[in-house]
C-alpha positions in Angstrom: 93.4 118.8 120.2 96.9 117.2 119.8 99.3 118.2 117.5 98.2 116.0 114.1 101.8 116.5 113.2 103.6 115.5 116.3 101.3 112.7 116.7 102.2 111.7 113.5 106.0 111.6 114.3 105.4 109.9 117.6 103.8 107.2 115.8 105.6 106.5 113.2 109.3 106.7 114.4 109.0 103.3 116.1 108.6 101.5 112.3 111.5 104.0 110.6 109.7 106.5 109.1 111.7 109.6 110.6 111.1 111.7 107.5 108.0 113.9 108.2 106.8 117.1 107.6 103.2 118.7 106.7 103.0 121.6 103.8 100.0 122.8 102.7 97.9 121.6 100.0 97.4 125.0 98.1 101.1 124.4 97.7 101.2 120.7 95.7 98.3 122.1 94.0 100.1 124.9 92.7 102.0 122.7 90.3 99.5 122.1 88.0 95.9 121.4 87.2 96.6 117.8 87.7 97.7 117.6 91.0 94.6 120.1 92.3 92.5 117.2 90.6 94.5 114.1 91.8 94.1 115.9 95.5 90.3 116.4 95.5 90.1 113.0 94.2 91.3 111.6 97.3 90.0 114.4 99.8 87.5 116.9 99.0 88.8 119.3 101.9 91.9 118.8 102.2 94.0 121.6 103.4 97.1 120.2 104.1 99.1 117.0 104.0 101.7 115.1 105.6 104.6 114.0 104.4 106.2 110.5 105.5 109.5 109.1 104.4 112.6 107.6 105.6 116.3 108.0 106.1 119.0 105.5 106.3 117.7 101.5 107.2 115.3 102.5 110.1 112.7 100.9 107.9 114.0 98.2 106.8 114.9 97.3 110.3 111.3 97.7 110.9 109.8 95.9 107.9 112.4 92.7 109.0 110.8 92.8 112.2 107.5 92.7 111.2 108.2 90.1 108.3 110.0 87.7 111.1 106.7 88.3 113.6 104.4 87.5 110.2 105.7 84.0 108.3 105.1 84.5 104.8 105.8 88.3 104.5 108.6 88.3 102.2 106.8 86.1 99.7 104.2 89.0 98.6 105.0 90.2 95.5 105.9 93.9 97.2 106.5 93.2 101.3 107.9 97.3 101.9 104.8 98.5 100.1 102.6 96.1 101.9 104.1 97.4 105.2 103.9 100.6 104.6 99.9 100.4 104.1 99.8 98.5 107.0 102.0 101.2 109.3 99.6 104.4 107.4 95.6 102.3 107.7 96.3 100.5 110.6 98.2 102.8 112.7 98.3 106.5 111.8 94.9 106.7 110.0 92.6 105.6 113.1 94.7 108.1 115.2 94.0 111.1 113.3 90.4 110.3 113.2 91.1 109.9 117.2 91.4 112.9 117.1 88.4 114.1 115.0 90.1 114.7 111.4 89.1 113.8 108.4 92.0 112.2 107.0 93.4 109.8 103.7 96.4 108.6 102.3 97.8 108.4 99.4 101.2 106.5 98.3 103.8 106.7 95.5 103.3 102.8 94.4 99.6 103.1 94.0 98.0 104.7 91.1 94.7 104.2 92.0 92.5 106.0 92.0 94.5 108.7 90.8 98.9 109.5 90.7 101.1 112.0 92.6 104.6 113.6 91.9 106.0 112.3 94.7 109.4 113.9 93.9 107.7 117.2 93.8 105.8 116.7 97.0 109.0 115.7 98.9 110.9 119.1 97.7 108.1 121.4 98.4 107.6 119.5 101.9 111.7 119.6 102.7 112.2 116.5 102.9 115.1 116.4 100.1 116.4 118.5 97.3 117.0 117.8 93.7 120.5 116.1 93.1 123.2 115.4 90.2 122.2 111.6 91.0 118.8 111.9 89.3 117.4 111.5 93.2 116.4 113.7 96.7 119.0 113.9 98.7 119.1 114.9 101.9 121.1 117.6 104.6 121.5 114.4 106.9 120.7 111.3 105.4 122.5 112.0 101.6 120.7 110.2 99.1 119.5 107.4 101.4 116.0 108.9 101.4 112.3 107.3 100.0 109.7 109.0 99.8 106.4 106.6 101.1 103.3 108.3 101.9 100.9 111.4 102.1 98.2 112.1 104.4 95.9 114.6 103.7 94.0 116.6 105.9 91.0 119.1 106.8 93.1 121.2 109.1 96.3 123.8 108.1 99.7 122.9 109.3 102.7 124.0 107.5 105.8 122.9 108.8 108.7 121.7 106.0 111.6 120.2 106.9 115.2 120.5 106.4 115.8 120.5 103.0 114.3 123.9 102.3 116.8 125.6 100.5 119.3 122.8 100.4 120.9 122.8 96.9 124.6 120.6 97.5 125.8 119.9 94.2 127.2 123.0 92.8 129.2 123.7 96.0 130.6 120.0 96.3 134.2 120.1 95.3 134.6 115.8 96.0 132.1 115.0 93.5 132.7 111.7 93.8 129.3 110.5 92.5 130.6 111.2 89.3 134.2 109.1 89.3 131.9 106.3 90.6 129.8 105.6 88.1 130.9 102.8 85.8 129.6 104.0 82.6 129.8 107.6 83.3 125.9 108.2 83.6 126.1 111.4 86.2 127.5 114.7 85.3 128.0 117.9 86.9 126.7 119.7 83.8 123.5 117.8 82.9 122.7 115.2 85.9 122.0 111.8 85.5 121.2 110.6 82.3 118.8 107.7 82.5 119.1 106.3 79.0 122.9 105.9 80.0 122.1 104.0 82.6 119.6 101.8 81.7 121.1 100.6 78.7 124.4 99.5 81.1 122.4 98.1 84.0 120.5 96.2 81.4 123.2 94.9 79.6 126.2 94.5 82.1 123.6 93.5 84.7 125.9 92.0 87.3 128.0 95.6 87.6 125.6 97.4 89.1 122.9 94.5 90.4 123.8 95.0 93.8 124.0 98.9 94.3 124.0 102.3 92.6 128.1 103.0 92.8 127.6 106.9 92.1 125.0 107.1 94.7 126.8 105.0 96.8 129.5 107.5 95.9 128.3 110.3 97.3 129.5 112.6 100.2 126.8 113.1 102.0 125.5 110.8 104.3 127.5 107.6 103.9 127.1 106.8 107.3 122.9 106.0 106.7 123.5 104.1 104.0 120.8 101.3 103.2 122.0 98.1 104.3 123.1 95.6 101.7 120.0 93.0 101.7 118.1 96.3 101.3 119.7 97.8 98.6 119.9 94.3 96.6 116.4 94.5 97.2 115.4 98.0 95.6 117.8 97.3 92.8 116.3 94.1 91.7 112.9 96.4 91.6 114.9 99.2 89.3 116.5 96.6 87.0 113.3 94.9 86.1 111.7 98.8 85.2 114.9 99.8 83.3 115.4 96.3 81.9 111.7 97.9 79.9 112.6 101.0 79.4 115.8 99.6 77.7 113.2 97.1 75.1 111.4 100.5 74.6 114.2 102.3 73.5 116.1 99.4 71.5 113.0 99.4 69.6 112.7 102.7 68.9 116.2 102.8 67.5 115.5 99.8 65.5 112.7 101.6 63.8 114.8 104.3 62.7 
C-alpha cells in the first residue's frame, strides 16, 4: 500500500495546501471528552488523522485558478470554503479509498454534524504554535498559516510537522507585532486581547479593513505573506464576526 500520507501531500500541493501532517487520534482525543465524541461521530475507527493547511498564497493562487476556470465562483457566499470541499471530496477522499481506507473529513467552517478545535489539532499535529498575535504561527511561513481540513483514518500514522516545540515569542527581541498595532491590542505579557480589538476594528473600521497591522508586523515569515486581494478578503469575514461580538459586548455593558 502507498503511503496515505505522502499521497496525501502529492495530491494536494498542486491546489496550495503545503501544510500537512498526520498525528494520531488517541492524541486530539486526549483533550477532552468532547473531542473523543466529536471524532467517533465522524469515524467510528478512526486511528489517526491528517492534517491539511496552508502557508503563504499557494491557495489562493489556486482557488483564483479554479474560480477563473468556473464563472460564477466568487459569487458563493464562501468560494475558499467551497474549494476546499471540493479539493478534500473530489480529490483526496476517492484516493484514500483507492487505496482501501476508510476515510472522512472534517473541516473548521462546518459544524455539522459535530465541531473541532482546530487550533488545537494544528499544535498537536505541528503545523503552528501558539503566538502573542492570538494565532499559529509558523517556523517558515510566520503567521501566514490556516488551518483547513482533517482526514480521519483506520490506519496509524504519526508524523507532525515542524512546529513541534516551536515557541518564538519569548525569544523575539524585534517584537514588532506589538508597535504595530494601532490600538495597542497585542502584548508581550498577556497576548492579544480580543475585546481590544474588536471594539477598534468595529468602530474605526477603515484602520484596520484591509489587514491585521500587528500580524502583518511580525518577524517571521514576511516574505509568505497573503496577497492583498486575499487578505481584504479574510478581513471582511473577521469584521462582520467582531462587528457581533462588539453588539454583544456593548450590550452587556449597557446592562450594567
Amino acid at each position: 500500500m502507498k503511503d496515505p500520507l505522502e499521497l496525501v501531500r502529492a495530491l494536494a500541493a498542486p491546489y496550495g495546501f503545503n501544510l500537512v501532517a498526520a498525528i494520531p487520534t488517541s492524541r486530539y482525543t486526549a483533550t477532552g471528552a468532547g473531542a473523543a465524541s466529536s471524532v467517533r461521530a465522524v469515524h467510528p475507527r478512526a486511528r489517526s488523522m491528517i492534517v491539511l493547511g496552508n502557508g503563504g498564497g499557494g491557495l489562493w493562487r489556486a482557488l483564483s485558478a479554479h474560480a477563473a476556470a468556473h464563472p460564477g465562483w466568487w459569487d458563493r457566499q464562501h468560494p475558499l470554503d467551497d474549494f476546499t470541499c471540493e479539493v478534500v471530496g473530489r480529490r483526496l477522499l476517492p484516493a484514500l479509498a483507492g487505496l482501501g481506507l476508510e476515510a472522512a473529513a472534517a473541516f473548521p467552517f462546518l459544524d455539522s454534524p459535530v465541531s473541532f478545535n482546530f487550533i488545537e489539532i494544528a499544535r498537536l499535529a505541528g503545523l503552528g504554535t501558539p503566538s502573542i498575535l492570538g494565532v499559529l504561527v509558523h517556523p517558515v511561513y510566520g503567521p501566514w498559516i490556516a488551518f483547513r481540513a482533517a482526514i480521519f483514518l483506520d490506519v496509524d500514522l504519526d508524523q507532525p510537522g515542524a512546529a513541534v516545540g516551536f515557541d518564538p515569542c519569548p525569544r523575539c527581541a524585534a517584537r514588532t507585532c506589538i508597535s504595530a498595532c494601532p490600538v495597542g491590542a497585542v502584548s508581550a505579557a498577556t497576548g492579544w486581547n480580543a475585546a481590544r480589538c474588536a471594539v477598534y476594528r468595529a468602530e474605526v473600521e477603515a484602520d484596520c479593513a484591509p489587514r491585521c497591522h500587528a500580524r502583518a508586523g511580525c518577524v517571521l515569515g514576511p516574505e509568505h505573506r497573503y496577497p492583498d486581494d486575499e487578505l481584504e478578503y479574510h478581513q471582511r469575514r473577521a469584521l462582520a464576526a467582531m462587528r457581533t461580538y462588539y453588539e454583544q459586548h456593548r450590550h452587556e455593558k449597557n446592562r450594567e
